[in-house]
MINUTOR-247217 format. One record per atom (N, C-alpha, C): x, y, z; residue in three letters; atom name. Coordinates in steps of 0.02 Angstrom, whole numbers. Atoms other than C-alpha are relative to their C-alpha. Layout:
N
px:py:pz:residu:atome
X:Y:Z:Ala:CA
...
END
This chain:
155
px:py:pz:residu:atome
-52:18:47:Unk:N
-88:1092:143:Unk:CA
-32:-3:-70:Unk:C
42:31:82:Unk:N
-126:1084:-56:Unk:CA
23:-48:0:Unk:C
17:74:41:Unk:N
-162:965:-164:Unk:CA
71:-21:-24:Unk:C
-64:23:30:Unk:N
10:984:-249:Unk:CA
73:-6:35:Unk:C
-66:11:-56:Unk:N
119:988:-77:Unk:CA
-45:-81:41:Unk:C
32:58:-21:Unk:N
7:829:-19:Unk:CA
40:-55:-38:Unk:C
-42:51:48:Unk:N
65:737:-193:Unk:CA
75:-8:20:Unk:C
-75:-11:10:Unk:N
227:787:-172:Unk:CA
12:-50:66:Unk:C
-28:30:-60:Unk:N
245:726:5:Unk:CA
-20:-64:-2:Unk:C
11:46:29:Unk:N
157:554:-56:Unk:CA
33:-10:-32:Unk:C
-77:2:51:Unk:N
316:560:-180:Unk:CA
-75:-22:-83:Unk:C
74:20:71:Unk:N
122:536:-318:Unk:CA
18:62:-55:Unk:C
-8:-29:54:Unk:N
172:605:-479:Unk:CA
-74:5:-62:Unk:C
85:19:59:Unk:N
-16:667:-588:Unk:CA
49:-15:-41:Unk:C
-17:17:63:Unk:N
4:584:-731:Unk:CA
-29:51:-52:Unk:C
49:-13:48:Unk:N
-50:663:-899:Unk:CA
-65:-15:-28:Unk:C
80:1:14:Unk:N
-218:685:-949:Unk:CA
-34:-59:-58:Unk:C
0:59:62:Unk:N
-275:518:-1048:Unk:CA
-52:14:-43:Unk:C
48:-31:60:Unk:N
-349:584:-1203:Unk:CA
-55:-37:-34:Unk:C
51:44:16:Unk:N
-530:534:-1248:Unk:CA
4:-61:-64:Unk:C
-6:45:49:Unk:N
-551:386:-1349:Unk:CA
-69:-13:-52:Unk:C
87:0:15:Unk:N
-738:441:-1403:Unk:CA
2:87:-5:Unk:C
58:-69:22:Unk:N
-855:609:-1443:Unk:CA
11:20:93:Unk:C
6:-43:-59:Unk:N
-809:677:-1263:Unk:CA
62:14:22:Unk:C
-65:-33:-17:Unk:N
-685:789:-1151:Unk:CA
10:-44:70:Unk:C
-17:16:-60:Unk:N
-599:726:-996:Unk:CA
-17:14:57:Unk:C
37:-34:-45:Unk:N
-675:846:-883:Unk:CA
-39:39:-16:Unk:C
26:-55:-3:Unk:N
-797:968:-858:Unk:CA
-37:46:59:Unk:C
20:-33:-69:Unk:N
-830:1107:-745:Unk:CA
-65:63:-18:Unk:C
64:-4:6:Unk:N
-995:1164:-713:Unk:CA
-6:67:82:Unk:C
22:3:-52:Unk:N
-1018:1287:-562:Unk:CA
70:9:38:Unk:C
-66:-8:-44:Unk:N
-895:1265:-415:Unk:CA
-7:-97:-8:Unk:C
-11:82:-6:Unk:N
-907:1066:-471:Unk:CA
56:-8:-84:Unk:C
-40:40:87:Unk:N
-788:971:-605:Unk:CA
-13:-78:8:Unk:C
23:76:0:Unk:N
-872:797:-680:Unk:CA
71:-25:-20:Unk:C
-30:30:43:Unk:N
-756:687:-731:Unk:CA
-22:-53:-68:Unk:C
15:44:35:Unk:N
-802:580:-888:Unk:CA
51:-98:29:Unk:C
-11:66:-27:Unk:N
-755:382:-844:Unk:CA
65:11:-24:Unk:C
-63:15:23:Unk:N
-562:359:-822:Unk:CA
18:-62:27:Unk:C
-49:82:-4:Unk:N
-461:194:-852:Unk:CA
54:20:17:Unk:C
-32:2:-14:Unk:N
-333:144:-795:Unk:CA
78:-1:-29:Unk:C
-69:-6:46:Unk:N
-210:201:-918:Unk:CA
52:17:33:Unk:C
-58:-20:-26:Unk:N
-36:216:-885:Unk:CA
41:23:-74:Unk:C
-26:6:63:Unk:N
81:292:-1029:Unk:CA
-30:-3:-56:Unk:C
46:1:48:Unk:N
-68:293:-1139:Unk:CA
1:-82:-19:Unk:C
33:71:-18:Unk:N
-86:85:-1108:Unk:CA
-16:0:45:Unk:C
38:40:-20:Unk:N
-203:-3:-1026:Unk:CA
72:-77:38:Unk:C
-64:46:-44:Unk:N
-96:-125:-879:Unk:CA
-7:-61:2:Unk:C
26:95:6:Unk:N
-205:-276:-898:Unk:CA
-86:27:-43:Unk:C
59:-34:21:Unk:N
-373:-300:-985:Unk:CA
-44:-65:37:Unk:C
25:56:-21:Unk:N
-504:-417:-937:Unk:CA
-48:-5:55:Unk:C
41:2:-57:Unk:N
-631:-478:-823:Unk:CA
30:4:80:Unk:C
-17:-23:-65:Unk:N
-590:-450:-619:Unk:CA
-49:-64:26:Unk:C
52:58:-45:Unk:N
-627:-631:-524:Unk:CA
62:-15:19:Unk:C
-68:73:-16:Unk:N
-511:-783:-459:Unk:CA
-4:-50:-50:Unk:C
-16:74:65:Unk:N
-448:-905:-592:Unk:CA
50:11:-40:Unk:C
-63:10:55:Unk:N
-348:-933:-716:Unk:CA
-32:48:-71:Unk:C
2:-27:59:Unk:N
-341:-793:-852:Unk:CA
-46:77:19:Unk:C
24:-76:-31:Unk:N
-442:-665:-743:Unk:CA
37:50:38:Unk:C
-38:-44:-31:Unk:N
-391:-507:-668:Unk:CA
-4:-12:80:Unk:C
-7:1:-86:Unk:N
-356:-522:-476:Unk:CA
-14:77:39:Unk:C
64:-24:-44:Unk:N
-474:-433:-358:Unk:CA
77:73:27:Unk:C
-40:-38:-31:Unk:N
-303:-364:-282:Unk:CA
33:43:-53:Unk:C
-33:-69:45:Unk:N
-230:-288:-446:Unk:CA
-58:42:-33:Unk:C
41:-30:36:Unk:N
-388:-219:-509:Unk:CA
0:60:43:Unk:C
17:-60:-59:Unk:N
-393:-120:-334:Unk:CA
82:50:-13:Unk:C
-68:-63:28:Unk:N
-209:-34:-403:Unk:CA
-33:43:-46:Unk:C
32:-53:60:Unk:N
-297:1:-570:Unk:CA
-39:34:8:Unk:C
24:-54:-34:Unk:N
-423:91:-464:Unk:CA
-8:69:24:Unk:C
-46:-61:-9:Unk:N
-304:183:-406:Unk:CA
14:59:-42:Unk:C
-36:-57:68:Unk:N
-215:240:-555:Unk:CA
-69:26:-36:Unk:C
60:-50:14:Unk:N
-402:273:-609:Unk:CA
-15:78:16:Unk:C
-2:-65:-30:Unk:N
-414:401:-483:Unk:CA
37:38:-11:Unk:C
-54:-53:47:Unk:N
-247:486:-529:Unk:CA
-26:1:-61:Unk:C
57:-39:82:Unk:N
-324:509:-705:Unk:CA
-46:56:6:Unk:C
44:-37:-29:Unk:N
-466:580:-624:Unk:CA
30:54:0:Unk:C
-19:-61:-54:Unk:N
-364:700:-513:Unk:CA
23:41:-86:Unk:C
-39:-30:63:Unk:N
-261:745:-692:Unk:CA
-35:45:-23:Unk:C
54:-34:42:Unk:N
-422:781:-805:Unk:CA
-34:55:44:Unk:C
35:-68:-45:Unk:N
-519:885:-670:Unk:CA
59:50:25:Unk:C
-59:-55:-23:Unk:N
-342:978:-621:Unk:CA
12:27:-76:Unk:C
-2:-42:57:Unk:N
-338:1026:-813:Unk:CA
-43:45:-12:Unk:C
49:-47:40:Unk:N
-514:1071:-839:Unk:CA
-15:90:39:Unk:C
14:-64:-37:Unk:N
-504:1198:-690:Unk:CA
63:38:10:Unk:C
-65:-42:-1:Unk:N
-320:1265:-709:Unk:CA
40:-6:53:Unk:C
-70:12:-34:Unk:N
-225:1179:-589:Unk:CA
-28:-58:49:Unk:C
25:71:-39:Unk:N
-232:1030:-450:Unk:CA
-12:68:70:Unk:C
29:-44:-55:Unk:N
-240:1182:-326:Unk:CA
-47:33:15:Unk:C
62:-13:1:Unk:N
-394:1226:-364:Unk:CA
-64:-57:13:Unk:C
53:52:-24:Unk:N
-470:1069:-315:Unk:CA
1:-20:63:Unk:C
-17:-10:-73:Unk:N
-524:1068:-157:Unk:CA
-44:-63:45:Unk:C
50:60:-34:Unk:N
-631:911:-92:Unk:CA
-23:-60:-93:Unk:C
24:50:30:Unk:N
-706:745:-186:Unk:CA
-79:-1:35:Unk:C
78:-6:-19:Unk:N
-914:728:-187:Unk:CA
-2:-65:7:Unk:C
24:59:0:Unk:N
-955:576:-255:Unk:CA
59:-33:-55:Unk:C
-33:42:40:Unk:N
-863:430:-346:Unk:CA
-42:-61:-31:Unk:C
45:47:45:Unk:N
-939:296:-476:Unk:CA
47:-22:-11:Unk:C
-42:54:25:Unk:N
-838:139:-490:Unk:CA
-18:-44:-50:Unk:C
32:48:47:Unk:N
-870:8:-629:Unk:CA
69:-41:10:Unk:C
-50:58:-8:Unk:N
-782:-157:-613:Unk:CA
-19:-50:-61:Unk:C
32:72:61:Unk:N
-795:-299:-770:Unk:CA
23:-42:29:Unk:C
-12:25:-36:Unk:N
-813:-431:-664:Unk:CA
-32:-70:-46:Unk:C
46:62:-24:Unk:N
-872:-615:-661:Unk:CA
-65:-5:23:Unk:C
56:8:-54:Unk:N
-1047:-648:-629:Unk:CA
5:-9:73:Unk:C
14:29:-42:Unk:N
-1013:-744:-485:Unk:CA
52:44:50:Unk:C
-38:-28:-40:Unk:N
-890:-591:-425:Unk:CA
-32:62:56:Unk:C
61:-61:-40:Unk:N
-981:-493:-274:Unk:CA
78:68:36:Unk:C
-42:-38:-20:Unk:N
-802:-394:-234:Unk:CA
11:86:-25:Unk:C
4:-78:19:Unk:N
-845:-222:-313:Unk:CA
19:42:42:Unk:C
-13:-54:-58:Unk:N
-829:-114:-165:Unk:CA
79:-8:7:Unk:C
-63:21:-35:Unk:N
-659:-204:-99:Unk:CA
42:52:-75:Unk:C
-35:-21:49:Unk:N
-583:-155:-296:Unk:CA
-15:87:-14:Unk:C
5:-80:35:Unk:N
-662:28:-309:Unk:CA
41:40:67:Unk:C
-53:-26:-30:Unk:N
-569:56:-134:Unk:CA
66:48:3:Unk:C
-87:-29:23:Unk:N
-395:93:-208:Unk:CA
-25:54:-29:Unk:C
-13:-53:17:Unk:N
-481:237:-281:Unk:CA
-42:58:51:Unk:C
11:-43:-72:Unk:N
-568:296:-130:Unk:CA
56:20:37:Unk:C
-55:-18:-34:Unk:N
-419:270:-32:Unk:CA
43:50:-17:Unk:C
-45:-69:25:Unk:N
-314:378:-133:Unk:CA
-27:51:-4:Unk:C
34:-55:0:Unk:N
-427:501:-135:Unk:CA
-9:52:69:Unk:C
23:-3:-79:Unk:N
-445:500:54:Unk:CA
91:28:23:Unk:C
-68:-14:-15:Unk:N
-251:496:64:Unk:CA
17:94:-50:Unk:C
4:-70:34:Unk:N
-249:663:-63:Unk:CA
-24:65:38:Unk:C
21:-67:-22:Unk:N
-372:771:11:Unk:CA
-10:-2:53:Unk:C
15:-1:-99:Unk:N
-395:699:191:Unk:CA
-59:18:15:Unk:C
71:-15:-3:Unk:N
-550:765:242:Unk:CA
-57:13:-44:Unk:C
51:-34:42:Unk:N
-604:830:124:Unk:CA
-24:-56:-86:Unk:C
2:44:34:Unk:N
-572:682:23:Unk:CA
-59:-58:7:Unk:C
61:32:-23:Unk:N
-731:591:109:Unk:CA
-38:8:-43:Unk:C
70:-2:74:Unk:N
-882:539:-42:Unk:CA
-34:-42:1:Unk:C
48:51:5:Unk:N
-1023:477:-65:Unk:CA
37:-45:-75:Unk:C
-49:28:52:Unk:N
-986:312:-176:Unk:CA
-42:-40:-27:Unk:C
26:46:-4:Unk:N
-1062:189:-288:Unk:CA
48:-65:-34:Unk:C
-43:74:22:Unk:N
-981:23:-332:Unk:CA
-39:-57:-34:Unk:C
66:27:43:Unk:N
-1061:-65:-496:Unk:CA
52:-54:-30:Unk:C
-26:45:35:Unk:N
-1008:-230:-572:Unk:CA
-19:5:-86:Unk:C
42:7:43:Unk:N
-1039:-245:-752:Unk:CA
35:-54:-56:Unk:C
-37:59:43:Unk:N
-996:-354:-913:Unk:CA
41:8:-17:Unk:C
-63:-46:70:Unk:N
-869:-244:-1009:Unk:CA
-16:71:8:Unk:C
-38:-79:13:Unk:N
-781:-93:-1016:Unk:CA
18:21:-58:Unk:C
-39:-31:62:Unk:N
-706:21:-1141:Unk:CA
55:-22:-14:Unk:C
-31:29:14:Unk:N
-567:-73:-1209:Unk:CA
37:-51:26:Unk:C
-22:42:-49:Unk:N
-580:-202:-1099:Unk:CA
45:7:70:Unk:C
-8:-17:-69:Unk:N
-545:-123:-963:Unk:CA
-12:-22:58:Unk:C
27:29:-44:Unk:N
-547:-201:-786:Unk:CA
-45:30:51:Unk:C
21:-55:-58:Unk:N
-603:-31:-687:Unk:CA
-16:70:-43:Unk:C
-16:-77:43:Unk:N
-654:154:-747:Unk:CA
-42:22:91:Unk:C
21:-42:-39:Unk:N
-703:264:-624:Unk:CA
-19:91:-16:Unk:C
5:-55:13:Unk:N
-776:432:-631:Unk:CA
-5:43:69:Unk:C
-22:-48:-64:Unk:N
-757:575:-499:Unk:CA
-37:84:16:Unk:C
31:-49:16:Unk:N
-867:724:-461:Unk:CA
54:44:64:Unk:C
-24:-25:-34:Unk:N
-750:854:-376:Unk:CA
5:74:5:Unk:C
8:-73:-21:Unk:N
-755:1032:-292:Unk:CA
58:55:-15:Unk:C
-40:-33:-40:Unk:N
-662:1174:-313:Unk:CA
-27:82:-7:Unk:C
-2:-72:14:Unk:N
-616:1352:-317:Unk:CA
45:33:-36:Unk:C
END
């Protein structure tokens, strides 16, 4: 099945390509690979929440950061389906790099970079399987709670 009868049957609409906010492009393809540069979790060209990712009062919750994950990954899929001329030309996921702005005392990285594994896994199915890493850190690009970047195959 493609990539763009997969979406469809997921009822997953790509979003548009969220235009750099810095000295770099959204994607780039190299080879039979396309990097992604780090995507947030923009929606509409905003940002859905900003902020650190813990439990408390005024932080982001562990469970919505793992949506913005998500919608990370759709970014992803967007920018690398532009830089190579279509989402049907992408044919597997390698590796994925999560960043979470967390709480010191937050050890839930993996659980939040999930939502963009999962969707990824739900997209390409097999081929959607990657090596992954899952990094806490202080701050993001405009306070961002998640970016993710995406190294993906095609033809």
């Amino acid at each position: 099945m493609s990539v763009s009868a997969r979406l469809a049957e997921l009822g997953i609409d790509l979003p548009d390509v969220v235009p750099p906010v810095a000295a770099y492009v959204p994607a780039k393809a190299h080879g039979d690979l396309v990097y992604t540069a780090g995507q947030l979790p923009m929606i509409s060209g905003a940002l859905p929440a900003t902020g650190k990712v813990g439990e408390g009062h005024g932080l982001v919750p562990a469970s919505d950061a793992k949506g913005y994950a998500r919608q990370s990954a759709l970014n992803a899929i967007a920018a690398a389906a532009a830089a190579v001329g279509g989402v049907d030309r992408l044919t597997g996921v390698l590796k994925v790099t999560g960043f979470v702005a967390s709480v010191p005392e937050f050890t839930g990285q993996p659980g939040v970079i999930n939502g963009a594994s999962e969707l990824l896994g739900e997209v390409f199915g097999d081929a959607g399987k990657h090596a992954r890493s899952a990094v806490g850190v202080p701050v993001l690009p405009l306070d961002a709670p998640v970016e993710v970047e995406v190294v993906f195959s095609f033809a």
